[in-house]
N, C-alpha and C positions, 0 to 999 in steps of 0.2 A: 363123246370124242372117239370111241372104241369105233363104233357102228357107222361113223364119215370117216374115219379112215381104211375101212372095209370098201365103201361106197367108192371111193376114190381110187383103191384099187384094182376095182371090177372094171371101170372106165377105162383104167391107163393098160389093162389088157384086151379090151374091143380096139382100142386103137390101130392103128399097119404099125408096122416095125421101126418103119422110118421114124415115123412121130415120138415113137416110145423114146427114142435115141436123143434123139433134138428137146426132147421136154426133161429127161434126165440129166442132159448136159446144163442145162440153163436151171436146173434147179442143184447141182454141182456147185456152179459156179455161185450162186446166190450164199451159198452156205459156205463157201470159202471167205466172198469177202466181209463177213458180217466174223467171221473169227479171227480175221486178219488185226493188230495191235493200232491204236489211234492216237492221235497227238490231242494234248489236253485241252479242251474249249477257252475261247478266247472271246473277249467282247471287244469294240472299240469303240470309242467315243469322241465325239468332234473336239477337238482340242490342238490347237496351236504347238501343244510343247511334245516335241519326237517320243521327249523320253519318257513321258506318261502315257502317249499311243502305244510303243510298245512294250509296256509291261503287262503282266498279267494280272487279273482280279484274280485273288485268293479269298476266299470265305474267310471272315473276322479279321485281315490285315485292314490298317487304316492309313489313309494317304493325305498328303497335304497338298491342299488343290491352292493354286494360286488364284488370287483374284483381284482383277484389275480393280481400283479403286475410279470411283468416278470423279472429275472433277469437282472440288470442294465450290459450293453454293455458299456467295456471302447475303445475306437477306438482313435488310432493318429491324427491328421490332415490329413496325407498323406492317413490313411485308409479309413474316412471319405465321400469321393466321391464315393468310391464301395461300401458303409455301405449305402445311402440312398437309392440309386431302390429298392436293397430289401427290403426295407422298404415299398418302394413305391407301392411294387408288391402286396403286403398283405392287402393292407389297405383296398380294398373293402371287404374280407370276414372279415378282423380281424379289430379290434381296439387295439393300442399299446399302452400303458402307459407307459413314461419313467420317473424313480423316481429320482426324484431332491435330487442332493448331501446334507449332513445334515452340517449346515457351524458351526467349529468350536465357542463354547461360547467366547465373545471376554467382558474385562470387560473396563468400562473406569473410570479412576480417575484426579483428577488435583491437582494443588501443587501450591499456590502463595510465590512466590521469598522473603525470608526475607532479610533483610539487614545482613550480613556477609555469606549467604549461595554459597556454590561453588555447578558446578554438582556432584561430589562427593559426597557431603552430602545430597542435593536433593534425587540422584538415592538409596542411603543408606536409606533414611527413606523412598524410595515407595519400597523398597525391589526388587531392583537388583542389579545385581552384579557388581566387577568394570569392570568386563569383558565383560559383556554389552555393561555397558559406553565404554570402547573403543573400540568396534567393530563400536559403532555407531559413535564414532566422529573420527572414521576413512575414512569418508565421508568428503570432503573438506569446501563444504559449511554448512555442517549442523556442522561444528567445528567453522567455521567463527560467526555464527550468535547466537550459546549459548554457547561461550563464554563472550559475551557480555548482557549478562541477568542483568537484574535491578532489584532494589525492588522495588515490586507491579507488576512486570508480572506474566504470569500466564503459565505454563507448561501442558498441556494434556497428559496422557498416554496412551496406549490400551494396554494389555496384556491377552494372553490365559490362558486357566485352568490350565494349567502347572508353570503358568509364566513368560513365556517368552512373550518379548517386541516385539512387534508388530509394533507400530509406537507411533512417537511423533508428538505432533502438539505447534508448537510457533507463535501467533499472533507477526511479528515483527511492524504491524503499521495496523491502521483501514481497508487498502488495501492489504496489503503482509501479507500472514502466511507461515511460513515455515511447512513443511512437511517432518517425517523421516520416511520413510519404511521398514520394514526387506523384503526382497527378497534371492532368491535364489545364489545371491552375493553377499549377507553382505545388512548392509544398504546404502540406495538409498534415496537423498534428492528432494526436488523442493521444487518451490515457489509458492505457488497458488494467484494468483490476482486477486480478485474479479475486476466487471467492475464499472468504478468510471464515475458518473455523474457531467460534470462541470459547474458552471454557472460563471456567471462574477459579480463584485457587485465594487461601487464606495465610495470612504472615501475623506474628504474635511478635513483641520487643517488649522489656522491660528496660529503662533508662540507667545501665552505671556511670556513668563519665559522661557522656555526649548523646543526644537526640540521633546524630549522624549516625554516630558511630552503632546506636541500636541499631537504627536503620541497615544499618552495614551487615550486620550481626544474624539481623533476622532476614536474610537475601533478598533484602530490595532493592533497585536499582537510586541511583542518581537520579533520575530525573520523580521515579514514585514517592523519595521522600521529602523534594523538592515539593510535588501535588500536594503530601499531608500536610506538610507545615503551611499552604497555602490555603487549602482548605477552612486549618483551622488560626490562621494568622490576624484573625481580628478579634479573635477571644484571647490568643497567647501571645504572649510576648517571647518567641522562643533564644531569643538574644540573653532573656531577666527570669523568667517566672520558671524553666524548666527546673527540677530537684530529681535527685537519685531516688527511684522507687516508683517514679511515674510509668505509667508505660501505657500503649497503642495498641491497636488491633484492626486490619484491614482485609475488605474484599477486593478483589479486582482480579482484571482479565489477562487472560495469557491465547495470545492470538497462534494460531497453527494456518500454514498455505501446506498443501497436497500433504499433509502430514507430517509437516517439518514447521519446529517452531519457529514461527515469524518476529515478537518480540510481546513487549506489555500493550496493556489499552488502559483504561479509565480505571479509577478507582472508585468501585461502586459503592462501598457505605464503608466508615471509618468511627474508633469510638476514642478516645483520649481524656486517660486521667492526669489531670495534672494538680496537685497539690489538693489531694480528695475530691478534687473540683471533676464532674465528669463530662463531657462535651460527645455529642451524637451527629453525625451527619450523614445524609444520605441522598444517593445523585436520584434527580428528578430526571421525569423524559423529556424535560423543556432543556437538559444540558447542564443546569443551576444547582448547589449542593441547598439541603434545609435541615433546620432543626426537625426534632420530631414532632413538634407542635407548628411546626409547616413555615416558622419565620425562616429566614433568609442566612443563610450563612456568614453570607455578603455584608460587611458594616461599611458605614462612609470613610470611614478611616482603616487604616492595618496598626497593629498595636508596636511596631516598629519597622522603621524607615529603611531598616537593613537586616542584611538577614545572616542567620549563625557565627555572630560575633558573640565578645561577652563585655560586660559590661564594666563598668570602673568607677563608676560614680552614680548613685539613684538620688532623686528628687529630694533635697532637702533644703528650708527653707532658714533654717540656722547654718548653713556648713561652713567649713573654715578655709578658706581660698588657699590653694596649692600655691599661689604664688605671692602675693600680698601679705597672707598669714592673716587676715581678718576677716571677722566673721560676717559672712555676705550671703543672701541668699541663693540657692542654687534651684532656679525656677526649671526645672528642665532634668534630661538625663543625657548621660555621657557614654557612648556607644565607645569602647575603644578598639582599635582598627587599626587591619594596615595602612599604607597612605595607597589613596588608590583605588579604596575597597566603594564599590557602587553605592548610591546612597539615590533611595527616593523616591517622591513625593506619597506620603502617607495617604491623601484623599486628590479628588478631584478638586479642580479649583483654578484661580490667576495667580500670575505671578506678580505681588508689588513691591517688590523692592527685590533684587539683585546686585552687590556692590562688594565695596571691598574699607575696611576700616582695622585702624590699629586692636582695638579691643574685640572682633567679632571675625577678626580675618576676610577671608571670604564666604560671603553669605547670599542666604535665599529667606525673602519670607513671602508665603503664598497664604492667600485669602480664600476661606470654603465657604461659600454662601454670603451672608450676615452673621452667623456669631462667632466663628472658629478660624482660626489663622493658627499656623504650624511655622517656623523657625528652626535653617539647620546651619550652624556656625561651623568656623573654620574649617573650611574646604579648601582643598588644594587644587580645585576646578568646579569652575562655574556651569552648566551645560542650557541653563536658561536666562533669558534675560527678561528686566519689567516688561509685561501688558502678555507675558506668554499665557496661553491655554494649557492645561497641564492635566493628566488622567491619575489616576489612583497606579500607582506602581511604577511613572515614568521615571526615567533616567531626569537627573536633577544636577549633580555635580558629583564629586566623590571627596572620599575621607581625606583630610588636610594637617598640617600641624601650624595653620597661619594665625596670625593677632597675640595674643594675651595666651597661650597655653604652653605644657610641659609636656605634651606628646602628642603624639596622634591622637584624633579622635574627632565625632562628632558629637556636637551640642545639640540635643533637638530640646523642642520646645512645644506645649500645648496650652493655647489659648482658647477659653470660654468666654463672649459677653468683655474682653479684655481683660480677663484673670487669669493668671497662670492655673493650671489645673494639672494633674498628677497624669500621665501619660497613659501609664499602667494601669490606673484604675477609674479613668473617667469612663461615663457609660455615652458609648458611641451609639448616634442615633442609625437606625437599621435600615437596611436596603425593601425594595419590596416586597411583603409576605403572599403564600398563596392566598388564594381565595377561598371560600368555602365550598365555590363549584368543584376548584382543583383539589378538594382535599380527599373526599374520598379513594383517587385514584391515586395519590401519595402515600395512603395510610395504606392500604394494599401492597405497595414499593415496601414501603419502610417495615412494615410487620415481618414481610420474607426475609426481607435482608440484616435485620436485628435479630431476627431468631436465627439466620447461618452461622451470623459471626459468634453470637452465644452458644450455639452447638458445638464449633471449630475449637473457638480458646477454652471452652469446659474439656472436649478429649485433648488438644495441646498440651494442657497441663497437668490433664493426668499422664499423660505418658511421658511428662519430663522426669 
């Protein structure tokens, strides 16, 4: 660099004088305006809007570019498949924005169920029509399931800015909500079932006073110790045969939704002593309760017509008539009851004789097969009449004070072959046993489940 600018000086001294002048000026000037102050670089870009032309690009500021949307493309299904390559073909020079459909406003309200409210008057006070209401419960199940609305449930509506009903939502149990939809054929139901979590949980009772009232004692519900004594209601008489000291032991389910308990399930194996007597059952996967030796829980008969009453008179064949004062037999036993209290039919069977007579009040006697016929006297209501069909447990008539008696009660009766036979202790012939194919996979059931409940009441009782 030293030895070219030597070189360049020896030149601009050969030059005339004039030159020297003229090339020093213009090399002046060059060096003036290169130290002269500049205004900061600027880009521009093709663009419609003034106020983003003239701003400046700053390094790391970020801007929001506006961008036309293209007209939204409605395409079938079937067009669909030829609608994406071209789509596809474009994407490296272009970007495509597709504008999302705008969803109708939908609003939601709810309604709790008053006592004498019909859907009629519901749909009237959220303001729709009745023609509504029967479009919508022109759906089968969604007719089934609100018609039967209770007070204190709770109704959800959805409806659009117009009005129109959308859908309904019925909580029918902590598990099932029913769902009504409007669609393009009317309304459309389902059932939505949340997923239920089960555990298993153990209850111990010993009997002082009342079967119920253990039941009460040891925290089970109404309706679970309704299942035990049903369970076990063709061995027991729990009306006769219960005494202080008996006592139960059961497994069954305690159901959970999102971790909140939802309420009981099944009750999975049961054991009951009643008078040293010890009785086992345990639920099959066909639904059915069995003995451990795999027969049937199930007998053709239940060993009473009615349930947690007590009794006033048992089967005696010498007794001395309440009213008469003479000694008449008493073929039968005497359920005493309120008036009123449900009563009925012990077995399956027809009904032959329904009537009404100064000595028997109102009566029922039903025929089971060829050798057993049952007889239930003064009733203060009839609820079948001769040539009915009648199931193991149906409604029959209820508790009376009619004919020949000094209170309420009913008179049942068990016929053998046309013998009177002892109610309590005739041996009822049995429902269908497993088979020996279904037995292995029962004894597997019943082994797990007789060892829980003997695990559960062995620490219960130690730690009472």
């Amino acid at each position: 660099m030293k030895v070219l600018t030597i070189r360049m000086a020896g030149l601009l001294k050969q030059l005339p004088r004039r030159h020297q002048l003229l090339l020093s000026g213009v090399c002046l000037a060059t060096l003036m305006v290169m130290l002269l102050p500049s205004e900061p670089a600027t880009a521009s870009r093709n663009t419609s809007d003034p106020e983003l032309a003239d701003r400046q690009l700053i390094l790391g500021e970020r801007f929001e570019v506006p961008v036309k949307l293209k007209p939204q493309v409605t395409t079938t299904d079937a067009a669909a498949p030829q609608l994406k390559p071209a789509l596809d073909s474009t994407a490296a020079a272009d970007t495509v924005a597709v504008q999302e459909p705008v969803e109708p406003s939908v609003h939601w309200s709810g309604y709790e169920v008053k006592p004498g409210d019909s859907l009629a008057r519901i749909f009237d006070v959220m303001g729709f029509s009745p023609q509504q209401l029967y479009r919508l419960t022109q759906d089968t199940r969604a007719n089934k399931y609100l018609r039967k609305i209770h007070p204190g449930d709770t109704l959800r509506f959805a409806k659009d800015a117009d009005g129109e009903l959308l859908q309904v939502a019925y909580q029918i149990s902590p598990i099932d909500t029913l769902i009504v939809s409007q669609t393009e054929n009317g309304y459309v139901s389902e059932i939505d079932t949340k997923e239920v979590q089960v555990q298993e949980a153990f209850a111990y009772a010993e009997i002082e006073s009342s079967f119920w009232n253990a039941g009460i004692n040891a925290g089970l519900t109404d309706n679970q110790i309704m299942s035990i004594a049903n369970i076990f209601g063709w061995d027991i008489d729990f009306a006769l045969d219960l005494r202080k000291g008996d006592e139960f032991s059961v497994i069954y389910e305690k159901e959970y939704v999102d971790g909140e308990f939802a309420g009981y399930g099944r009750v999975l194996a049961a054991e009951f002593v009643n008078q040293d007597r010890k009785f086992q059952a345990i639920l099959h996967s066909n639904g059915e309760y069995y003995a451990t030796n795999g027969n049937a829980m199930r007998k053709s008969f239940l060993r009473s017509p009615v349930k947690f009453t007590y009794i006033s008179s048992s089967f005696n064949p010498r007794r001395l008539h309440p009213v008469t004062g003479r000694v008449r037999p008493h073929n039968g036993i005497d359920y005493a009851a309120n008036v009123g209290t449900p009563v009925m039919s012990s077995g399956s069977g027809k009904v032959i004789a329904s009537a009404y007579n100064n000595l028997n009040g109102n009566y029922v006697f039903i025929q089971h097969g060829e050798r057993y016929v049952t007889k239930y006297l003064h009733l203060s209501k009839r609820t079948v009449k001769r040539g009915d069909r009648v199931k193991q447990g149906d409604l029959i008539g209820r508790v009376g004070a009619t004919g020949r008696v000094t209170g309420a009660h009913l008179h049942y009766e068990f016929l053998v072959d046309g013998v009177h036979r002892n109610p309590r202790t005739v041996e009822f012939p049995e429902a269908e046993s497993l088979t020996a194919s279904e037995m292995p996979e029962f004894n597997k059931i019943a082994e797990q489940r007789l060892a829980m409940l003997a695990d559960n009441r062995r620490v219960f009782l130690a730690m009472r």
